[in-house]
Structures are given as C-alpha cells and as structure tokens.
C-alpha positions as CSV (number, residue, x, y, z in Angstrom):
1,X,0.0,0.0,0.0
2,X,1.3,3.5,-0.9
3,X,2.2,5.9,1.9
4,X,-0.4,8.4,0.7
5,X,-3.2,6.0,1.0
6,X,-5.7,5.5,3.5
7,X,-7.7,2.6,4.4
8,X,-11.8,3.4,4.6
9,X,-14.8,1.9,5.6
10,X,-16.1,0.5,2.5
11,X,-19.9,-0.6,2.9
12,X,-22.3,-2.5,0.8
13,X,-25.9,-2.0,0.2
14,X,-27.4,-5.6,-1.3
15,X,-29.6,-4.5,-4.3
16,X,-32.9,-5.9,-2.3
17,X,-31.8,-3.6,0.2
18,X,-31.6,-0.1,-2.1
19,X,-34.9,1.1,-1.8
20,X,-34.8,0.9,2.0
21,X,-31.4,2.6,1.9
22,X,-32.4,5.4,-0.9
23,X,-35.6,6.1,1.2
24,X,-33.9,6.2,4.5
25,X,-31.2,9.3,3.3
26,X,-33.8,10.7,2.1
27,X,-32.8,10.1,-1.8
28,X,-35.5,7.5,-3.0
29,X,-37.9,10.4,-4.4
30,X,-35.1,12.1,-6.0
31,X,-33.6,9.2,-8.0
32,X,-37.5,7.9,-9.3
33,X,-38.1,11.4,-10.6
34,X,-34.8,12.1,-12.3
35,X,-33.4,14.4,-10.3
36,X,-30.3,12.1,-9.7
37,X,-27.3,11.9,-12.0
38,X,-24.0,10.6,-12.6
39,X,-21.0,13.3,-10.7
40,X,-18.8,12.0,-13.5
41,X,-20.6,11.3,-16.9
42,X,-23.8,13.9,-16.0
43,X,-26.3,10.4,-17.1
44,X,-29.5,9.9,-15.3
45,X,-28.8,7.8,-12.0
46,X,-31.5,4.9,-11.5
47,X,-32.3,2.1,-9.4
48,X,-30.6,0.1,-12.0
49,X,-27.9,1.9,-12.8
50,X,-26.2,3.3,-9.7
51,X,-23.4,1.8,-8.5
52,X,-21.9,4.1,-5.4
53,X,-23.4,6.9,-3.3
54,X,-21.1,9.1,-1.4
55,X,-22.0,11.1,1.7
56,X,-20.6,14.6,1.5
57,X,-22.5,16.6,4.4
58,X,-25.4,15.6,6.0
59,X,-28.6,14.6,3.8
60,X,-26.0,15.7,0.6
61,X,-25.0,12.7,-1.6
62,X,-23.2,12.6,-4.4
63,X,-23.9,9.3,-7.5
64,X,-21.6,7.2,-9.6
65,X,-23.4,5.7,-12.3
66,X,-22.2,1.6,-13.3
67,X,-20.0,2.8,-16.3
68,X,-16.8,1.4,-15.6
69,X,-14.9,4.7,-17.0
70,X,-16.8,6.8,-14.0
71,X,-16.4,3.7,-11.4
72,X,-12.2,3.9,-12.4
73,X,-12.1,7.6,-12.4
74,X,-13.8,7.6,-9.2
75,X,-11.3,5.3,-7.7
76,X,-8.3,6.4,-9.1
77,X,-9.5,10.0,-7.9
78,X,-8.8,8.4,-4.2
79,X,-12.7,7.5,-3.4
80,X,-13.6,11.5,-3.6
81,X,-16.8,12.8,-5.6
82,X,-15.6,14.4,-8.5
C-alpha cells in the first residue's frame, strides 16, 4: 500500500436492500423522478444503474453511475466525488 493511502470503511448495500437505503437518506424520491445523475458522466442515475453513493454533508450525496470509466475515475481520484 502507498504511503499516501488511507484505508476506509467501504460498505455495501445488497440490491434488495436499495430502496430501504435510498428512502432512508432521504434520496428514493429524488432518483425515481430524475433528479439524480451521474458526478462524472452527468447520465441519469436509477435504481438500475447506480453503482456508489457518497455522503458529502449531511442529507448531501453525491452518485456514480455503473460505467466502468466513472467507477475507475472515481477510484483512481482516491474515493472522492468528483
């Protein structure tokens, strides 16, 4: 592991488990009506398509849509919302 990186948390939400999750921040309205997208592409997050949420402040998230080009620049931008 590099010197400059840190170890986090990493947790997983089971796609049965979504809704409950989306509905519980507060985010389940947001993402059925569109209002949702991608911080790196700019496409329209879904239930389908969503592969992380990031907390930035409280009841603030930010989406990654499943496109592996977002999920690696994403990553490779240390786990921080572009």
């Amino acid at each position: 592991m590099s010197p400059t990186r840190q170890n986090k948390k990493l947790q997983a939400i089971f796609d049965e488990d979504l809704v409950a999750v989306l509905r519980k921040i507060g985010q389940l309205e947001k993402v059925e009506s569109g209002q949702v997208v991608c911080s790196v592409c700019g496409c329209l997050i879904t239930l389908k398509n969503m592969q992380i949420i990031i907390s930035q402040q409280k009841n603030e998230f930010n989406f990654i849509c499943n496109n592996t080009l977002c999920v690696e620049k994403f990553y490779n931008n240390q786990g921080r919302a572009i």
